[in-house]
ZALUMDREN-244976 format. One line per 5 residues: their letters; for each residue x, y, z of C-alpha. Coordinates in pm, whole numbers, plus 50000, padded with zeros to 5 digits. Layout:
% ZALUMDREN-244976
A> X Y Z | ...
This chain:
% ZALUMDREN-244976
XXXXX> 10054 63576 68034 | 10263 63893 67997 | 10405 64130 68215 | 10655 64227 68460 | 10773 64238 68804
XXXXX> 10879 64575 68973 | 11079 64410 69248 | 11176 64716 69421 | 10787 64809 69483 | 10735 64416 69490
XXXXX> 10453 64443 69255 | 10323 64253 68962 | 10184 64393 68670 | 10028 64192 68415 | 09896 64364 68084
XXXXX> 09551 64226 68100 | 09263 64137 68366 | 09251 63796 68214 | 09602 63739 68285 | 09523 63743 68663
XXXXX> 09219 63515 68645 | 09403 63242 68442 | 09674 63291 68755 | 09454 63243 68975 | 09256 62965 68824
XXXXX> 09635 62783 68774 | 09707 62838 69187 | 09389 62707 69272 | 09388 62401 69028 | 09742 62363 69188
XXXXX> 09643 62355 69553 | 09351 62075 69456 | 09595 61878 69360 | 09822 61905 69641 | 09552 61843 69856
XXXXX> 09457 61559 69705 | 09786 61384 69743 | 09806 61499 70105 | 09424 61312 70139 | 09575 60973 69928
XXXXX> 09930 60987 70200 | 09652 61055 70533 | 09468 60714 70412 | 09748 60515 70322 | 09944 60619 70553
XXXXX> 09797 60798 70896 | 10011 60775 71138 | 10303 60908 70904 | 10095 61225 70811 | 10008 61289 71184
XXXXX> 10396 61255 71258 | 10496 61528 70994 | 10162 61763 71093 | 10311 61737 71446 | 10639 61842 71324
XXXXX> 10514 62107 71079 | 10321 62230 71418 | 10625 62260 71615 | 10822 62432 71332 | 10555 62698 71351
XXXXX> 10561 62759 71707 | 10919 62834 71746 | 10980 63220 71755 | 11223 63334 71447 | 11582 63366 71530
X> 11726 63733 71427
């Protein structure tokens, strides 16, 4: 996959179409298998993945500090 990053526009440019499908194939194979191992820790381990949900939830409601 070539290309570059213009980080002052914060764009990526990749030389070829394909290059962004194969990306996008990679993220997506990526987040199967993260959810996957999130499914294997919910039935092995429940109440442990309800504890850190609860905490992830919590994490999102507090406002940002600035």
């Amino acid at each position: 996959m070539h290309g570059h990053i213009n980080q002052i526009d914060s764009i990526v440019h990749f030389e070829s179409r394909g290059a962004i499908e194969t990306w996008d194939d990679q993220i997506q194979n990526v987040c199967f298998l993260v959810n996957g191992i999130i499914d294997k820790i919910g039935s092995e381990e429940p109440q442990w993945l309800r504890k850190y949900e609860q905490q992830d939830g919590d994490q999102r409601e507090q406002p940002m500090a600035t």
